[in-house]
C-alpha positions in Angstrom: 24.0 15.2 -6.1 20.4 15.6 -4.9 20.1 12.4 -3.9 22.3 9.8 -2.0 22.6 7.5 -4.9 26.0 6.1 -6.4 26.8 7.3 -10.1 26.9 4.8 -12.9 30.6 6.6 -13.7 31.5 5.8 -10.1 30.1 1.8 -10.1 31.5 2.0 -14.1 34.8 2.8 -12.8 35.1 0.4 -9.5 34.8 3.4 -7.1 32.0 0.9 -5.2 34.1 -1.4 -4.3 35.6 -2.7 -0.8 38.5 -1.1 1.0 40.3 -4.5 1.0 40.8 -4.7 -2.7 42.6 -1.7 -2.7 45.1 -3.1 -1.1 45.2 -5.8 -2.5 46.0 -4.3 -5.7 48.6 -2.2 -4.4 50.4 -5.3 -2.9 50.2 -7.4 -5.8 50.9 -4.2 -8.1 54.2 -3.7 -5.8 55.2 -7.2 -5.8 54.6 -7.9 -9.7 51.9 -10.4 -9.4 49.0 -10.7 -11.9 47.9 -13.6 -12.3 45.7 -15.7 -14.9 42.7 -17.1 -12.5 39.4 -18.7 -13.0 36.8 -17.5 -10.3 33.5 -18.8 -10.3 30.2 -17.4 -8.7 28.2 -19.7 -6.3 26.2 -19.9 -3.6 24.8 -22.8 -1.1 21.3 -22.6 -2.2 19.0 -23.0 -5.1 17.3 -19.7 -6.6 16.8 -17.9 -10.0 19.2 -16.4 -11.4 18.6 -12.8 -12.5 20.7 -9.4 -12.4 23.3 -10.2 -15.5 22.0 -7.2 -17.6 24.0 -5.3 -15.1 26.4 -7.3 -14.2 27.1 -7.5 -18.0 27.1 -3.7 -18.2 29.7 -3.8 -15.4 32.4 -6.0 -16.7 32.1 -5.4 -20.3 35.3 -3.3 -22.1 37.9 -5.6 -19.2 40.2 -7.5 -20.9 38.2 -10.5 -19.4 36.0 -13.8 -21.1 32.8 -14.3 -18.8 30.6 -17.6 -18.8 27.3 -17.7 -17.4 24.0 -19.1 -16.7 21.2 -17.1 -19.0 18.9 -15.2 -16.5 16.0 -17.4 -15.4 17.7 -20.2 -15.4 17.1 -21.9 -11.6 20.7 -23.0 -10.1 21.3 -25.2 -7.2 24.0 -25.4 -4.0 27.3 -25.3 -5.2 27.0 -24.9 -8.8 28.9 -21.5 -10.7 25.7 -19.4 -12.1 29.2 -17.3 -13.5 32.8 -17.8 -14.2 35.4 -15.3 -14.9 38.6 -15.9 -17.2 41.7 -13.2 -16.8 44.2 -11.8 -15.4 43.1 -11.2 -11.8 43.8 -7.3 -11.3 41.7 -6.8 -14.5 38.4 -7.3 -12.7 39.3 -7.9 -8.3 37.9 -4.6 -7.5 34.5 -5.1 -9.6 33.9 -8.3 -7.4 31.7 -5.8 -5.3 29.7 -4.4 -7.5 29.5 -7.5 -9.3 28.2 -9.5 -6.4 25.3 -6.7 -5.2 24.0 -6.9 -8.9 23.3 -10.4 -8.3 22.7 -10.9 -5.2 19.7 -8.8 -5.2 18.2 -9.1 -8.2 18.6 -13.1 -7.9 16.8 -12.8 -4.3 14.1 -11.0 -5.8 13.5 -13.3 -8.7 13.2 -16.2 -6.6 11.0 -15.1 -4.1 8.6 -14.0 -7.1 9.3 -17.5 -8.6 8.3 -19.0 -5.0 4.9 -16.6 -4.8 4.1 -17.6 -8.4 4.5 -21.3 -8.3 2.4 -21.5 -4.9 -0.7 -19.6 -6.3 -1.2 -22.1 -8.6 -3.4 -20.5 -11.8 -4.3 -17.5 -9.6 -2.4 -14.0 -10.6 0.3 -12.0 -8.8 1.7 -8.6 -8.6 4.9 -7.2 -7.9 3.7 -3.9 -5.5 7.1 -3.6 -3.4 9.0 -0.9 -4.7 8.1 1.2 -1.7 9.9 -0.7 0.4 12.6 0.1 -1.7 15.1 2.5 -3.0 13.7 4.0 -6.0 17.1 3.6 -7.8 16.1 0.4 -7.8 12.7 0.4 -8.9 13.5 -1.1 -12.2 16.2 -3.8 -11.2 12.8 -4.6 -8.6 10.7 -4.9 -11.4 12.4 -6.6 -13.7 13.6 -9.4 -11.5 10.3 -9.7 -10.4 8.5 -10.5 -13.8 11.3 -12.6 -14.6 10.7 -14.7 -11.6 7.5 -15.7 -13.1 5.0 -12.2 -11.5 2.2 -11.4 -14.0 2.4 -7.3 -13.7 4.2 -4.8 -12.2 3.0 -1.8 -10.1 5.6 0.9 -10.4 5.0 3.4 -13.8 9.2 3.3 -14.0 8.5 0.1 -15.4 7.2 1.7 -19.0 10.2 4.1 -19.6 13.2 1.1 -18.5 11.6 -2.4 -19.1 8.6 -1.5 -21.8 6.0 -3.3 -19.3 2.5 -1.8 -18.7 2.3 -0.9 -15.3 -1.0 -1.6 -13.3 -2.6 -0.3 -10.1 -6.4 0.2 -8.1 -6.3 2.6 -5.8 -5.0 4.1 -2.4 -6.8 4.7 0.5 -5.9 8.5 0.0 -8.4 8.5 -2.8 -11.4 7.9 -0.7 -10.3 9.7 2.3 -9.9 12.8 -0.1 -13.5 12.4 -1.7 -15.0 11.6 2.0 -16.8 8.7 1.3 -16.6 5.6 -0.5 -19.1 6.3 -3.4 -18.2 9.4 -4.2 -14.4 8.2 -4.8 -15.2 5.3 -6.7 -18.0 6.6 -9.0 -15.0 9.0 -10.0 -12.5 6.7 -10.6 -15.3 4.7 -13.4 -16.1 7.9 -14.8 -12.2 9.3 -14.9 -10.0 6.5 -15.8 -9.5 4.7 -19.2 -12.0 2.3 -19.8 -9.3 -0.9 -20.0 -8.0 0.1 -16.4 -10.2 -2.8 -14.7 -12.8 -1.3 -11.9 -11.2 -2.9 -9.0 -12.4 -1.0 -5.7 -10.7 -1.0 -2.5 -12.9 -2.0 0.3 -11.8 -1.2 3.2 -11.0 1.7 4.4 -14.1 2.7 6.7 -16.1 -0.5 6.9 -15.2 -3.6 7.3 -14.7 -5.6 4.0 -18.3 -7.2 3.5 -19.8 -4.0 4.0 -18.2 -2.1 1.5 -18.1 -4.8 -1.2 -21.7 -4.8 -1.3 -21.9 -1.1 -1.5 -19.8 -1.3 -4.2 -21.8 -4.3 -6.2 -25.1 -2.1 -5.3 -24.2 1.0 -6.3 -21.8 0.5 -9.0 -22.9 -0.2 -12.7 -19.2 -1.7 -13.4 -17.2 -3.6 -11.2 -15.0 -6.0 -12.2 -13.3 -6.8 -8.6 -12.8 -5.4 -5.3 -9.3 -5.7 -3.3 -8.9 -6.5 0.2 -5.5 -4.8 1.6 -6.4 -5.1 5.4 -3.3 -4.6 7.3 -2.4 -7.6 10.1 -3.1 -5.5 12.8 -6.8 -5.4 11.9 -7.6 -8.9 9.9 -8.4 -11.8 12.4 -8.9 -14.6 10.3 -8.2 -13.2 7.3 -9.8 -16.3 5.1 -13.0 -16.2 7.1 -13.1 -12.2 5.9 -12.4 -13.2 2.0 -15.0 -16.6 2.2 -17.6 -13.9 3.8 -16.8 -11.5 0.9 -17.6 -13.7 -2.0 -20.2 -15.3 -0.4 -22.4 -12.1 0.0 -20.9 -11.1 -3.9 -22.0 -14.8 -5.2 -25.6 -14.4 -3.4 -26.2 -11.1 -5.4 -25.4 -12.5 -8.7 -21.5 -11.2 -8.8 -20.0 -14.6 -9.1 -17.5 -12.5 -11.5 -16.2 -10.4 -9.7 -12.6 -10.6 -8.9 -11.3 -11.1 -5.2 -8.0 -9.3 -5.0 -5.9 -9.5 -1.6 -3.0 -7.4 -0.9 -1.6 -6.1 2.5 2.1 -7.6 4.0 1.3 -11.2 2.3 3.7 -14.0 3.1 3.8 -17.5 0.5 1.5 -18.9 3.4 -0.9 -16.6 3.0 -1.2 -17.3 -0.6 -1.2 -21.1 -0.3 -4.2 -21.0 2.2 -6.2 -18.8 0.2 -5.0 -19.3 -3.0 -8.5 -21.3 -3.7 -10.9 -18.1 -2.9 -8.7 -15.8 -4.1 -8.3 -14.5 -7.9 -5.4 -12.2 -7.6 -2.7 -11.3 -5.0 -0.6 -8.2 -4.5 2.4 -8.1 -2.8 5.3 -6.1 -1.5 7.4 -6.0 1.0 7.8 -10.2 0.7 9.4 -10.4 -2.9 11.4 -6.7 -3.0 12.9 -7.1 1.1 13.9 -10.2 0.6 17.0 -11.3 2.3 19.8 -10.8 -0.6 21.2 -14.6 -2.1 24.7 -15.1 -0.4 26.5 -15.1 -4.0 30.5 -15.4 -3.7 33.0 -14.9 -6.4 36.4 -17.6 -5.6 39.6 -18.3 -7.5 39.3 -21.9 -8.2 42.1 -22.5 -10.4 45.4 -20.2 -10.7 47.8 -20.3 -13.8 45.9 -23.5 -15.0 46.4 -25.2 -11.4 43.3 -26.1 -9.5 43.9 -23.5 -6.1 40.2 -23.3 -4.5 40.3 -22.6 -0.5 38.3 -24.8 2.0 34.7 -25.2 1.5 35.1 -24.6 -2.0 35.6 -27.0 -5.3 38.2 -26.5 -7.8 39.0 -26.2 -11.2 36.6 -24.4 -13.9 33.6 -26.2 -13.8 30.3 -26.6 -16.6 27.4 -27.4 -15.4 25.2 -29.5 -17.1 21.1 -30.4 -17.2 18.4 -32.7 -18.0 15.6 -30.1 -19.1 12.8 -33.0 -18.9 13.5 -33.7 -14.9 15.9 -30.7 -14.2 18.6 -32.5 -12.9 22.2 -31.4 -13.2 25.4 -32.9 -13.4 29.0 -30.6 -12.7 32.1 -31.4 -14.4 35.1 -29.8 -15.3 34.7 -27.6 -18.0 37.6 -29.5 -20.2 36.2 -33.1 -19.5 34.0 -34.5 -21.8 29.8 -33.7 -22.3 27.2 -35.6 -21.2 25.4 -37.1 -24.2 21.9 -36.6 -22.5 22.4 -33.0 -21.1 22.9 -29.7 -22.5 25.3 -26.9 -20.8 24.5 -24.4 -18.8 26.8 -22.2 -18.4 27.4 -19.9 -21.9 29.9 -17.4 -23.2 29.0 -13.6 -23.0 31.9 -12.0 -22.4 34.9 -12.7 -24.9 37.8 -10.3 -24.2 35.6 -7.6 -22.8 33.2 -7.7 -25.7 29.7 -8.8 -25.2 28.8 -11.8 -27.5 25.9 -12.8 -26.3 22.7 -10.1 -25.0 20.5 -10.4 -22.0 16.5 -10.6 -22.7 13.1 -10.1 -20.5 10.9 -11.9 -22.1 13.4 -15.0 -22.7 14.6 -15.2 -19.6 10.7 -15.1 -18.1 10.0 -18.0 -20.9 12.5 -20.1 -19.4 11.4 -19.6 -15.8 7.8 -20.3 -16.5 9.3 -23.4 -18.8 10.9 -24.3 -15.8 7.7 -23.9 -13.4 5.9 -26.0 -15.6 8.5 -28.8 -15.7 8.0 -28.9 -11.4 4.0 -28.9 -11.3 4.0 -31.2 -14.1 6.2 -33.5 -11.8 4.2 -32.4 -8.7 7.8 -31.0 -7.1 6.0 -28.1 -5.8 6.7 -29.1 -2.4 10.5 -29.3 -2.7 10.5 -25.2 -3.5 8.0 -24.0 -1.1 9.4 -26.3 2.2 10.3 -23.2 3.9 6.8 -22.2 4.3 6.3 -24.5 6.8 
């Protein structure tokens, strides 16, 4: 092993799993118990659902049915995004594994759905892997664009998700060539002609200074990007109005202002106006992991959930046109005005039903819609203030 990764054999196989399921299975294995159960996934909090591809991957060949929401779909407090059918030592010591698919990759999909819907029309970029593992760079990237990002940064992306990454340039660029010009005239003359000429601008000068030199000395540039750490901005919005005012009074009213550089959803909606593209990192792939749980809520057809929790197998139900839901037990009868949720793609350990990209970022941005449409935008982005 040359790196300190887990194996898929040894996630495949339940090795990741907590301590306290091995015992449970030897108690209940010693005691004869094995019994039929419904556990449900949920969590207290509204998000994006994401991370089934592997959770899929994970439960599929147990002798198990699995119901769940389709990724992209947004969930709310209390509702099951997932529901498992079987026998309970078939699948108690995947409940680990199972849970840090989704946790994560859910987490990351809604912060990217938060940064998204509060930049309006403007584009962002997922640039966070770094602050990652690199096993993860994919699972990163994936949740990422289906939380509603327009491009990814990390070239991983090509070879697992077929997605064109996208990039500038580093600092280390310019500080190898010695100078601004030098490094930039390079990059136009080196790299394909469809890589857009955005310039960083800031790595001697201060930002004005060096997006003029670019606009004056350049024949091509299509934007320059700001990625001035906190520690050196001050006002960061009086630095970007400065910048496209001296790029306006030259003529360069097209040319792009992209901002990257430790952004938070505040800094996007107070400069979301003046700026035409955001990167950002640490914000969408460090985000604090959804606090999924997996509960028995019914036992041998009885209804057995503990405290704080709701019983019985449970559907969920919604009103596309206003996104609102409705929960009922998954025997009663259907709503005539709502379609289900939650859908079968897991009968008796074969999967019935596949896991898509593109779909499940066509039914986040369907859903993004639906909230500006209804100007809702405030009830997703409160925790801004």
């Amino acid at each position: 092993m040359k790196f300190t990764i887990v194996s898929d054999e040894d996630i495949k196989n339940g090795s990741t799993t907590d301590k306290y399921f091995v015992w449970t299975e030897k108690v209940l294995k010693a005691k004869g118990l094995n019994p039929e159960v419904v556990a449900e996934v949920t969590t207290s909090q509204w998000g994006v659902f994401a991370g089934l591809n592997d959770a899929l991957a994970l439960l599929e060949g147990l002798p198990i049915d699995v119901y769940a929401m389709p990724e992209g779909t947004l969930f709310f407090p209390h509702e099951p995004v997932m529901t498992i059918v079987g026998r309970y030592l078939d699948f108690a010591r995947f409940e680990t594994a199972l849970l840090g698919f989704i946790c994560h990759a859910s987490a990351v999909a809604t912060e990217a759905f938060k940064f998204k819907l509060a930049a309006g029309d403007k584009k962002v970029f997922s640039f966070g892997t770094r602050r990652v593992n690199p096993a993860l760079a994919a699972m990163i990237e994936r949740s990422a664009y289906i939380g509603g990002l327009d491009g990814v940064s990390n070239l991983i992306a090509e070879k697992y998700l077929g997605l064109k990454s996208m990039g500038t340039m580093p600092h280390a660029l310019i500080i190898c060539f010695g100078n601004q010009l030098d490094a930039w005239r390079s990059f136009d003359e080196v790299v394909d002609e469809d890589v857009p000429r955005t310039y960083l601008v800031d790595t001697y000068f201060d930002e004005k200074t060096e997006s003029i030199m670019a606009v004056e000395n350049l024949k091509r540039v299509d934007g320059v990007r700001l990625d001035t750490p906190s520690s050196r901005r001050g006002k960061m919005r009086k630095i970007v109005e400065e910048v496209r005012w001296e790029l306006d009074i030259r003529g360069k009213k097209d040319v792009k202002i992209f901002l990257s550089g430790g952004l938070s959803l505040k800094d996007v909606l107070e400069m979301r106006d003046i700026v035409d593209a955001f990167g950002v990192g640490t914000s969408i792939s460090g985000v604090k992991p959804i606090d999924f749980a997996l509960d028995i809520v019914e036992k041998e057809g009885k209804f057995v959930a503990k405290r704080g929790k709701r019983s019985g197998m449970k559907q969920v139900y919604r009103k596309w046109d206003t996104l609102s839901d409705e929960m009922r037990l998954f025997r009663d009868p259907k709503p005539e005005d709502k379609e289900p949720l939650l859908l079968k793609f897991i009968e008796k350990g074969k999967i019935v039903r596949d896991t898509n990209m593109q779909e499940a970022r066509k039914l986040l941005l369907r859903q993004m819609e639906i909230i500006r449409k209804s100007n809702r935008e405030e009830e997703f982005l409160s925790d801004t203030k």
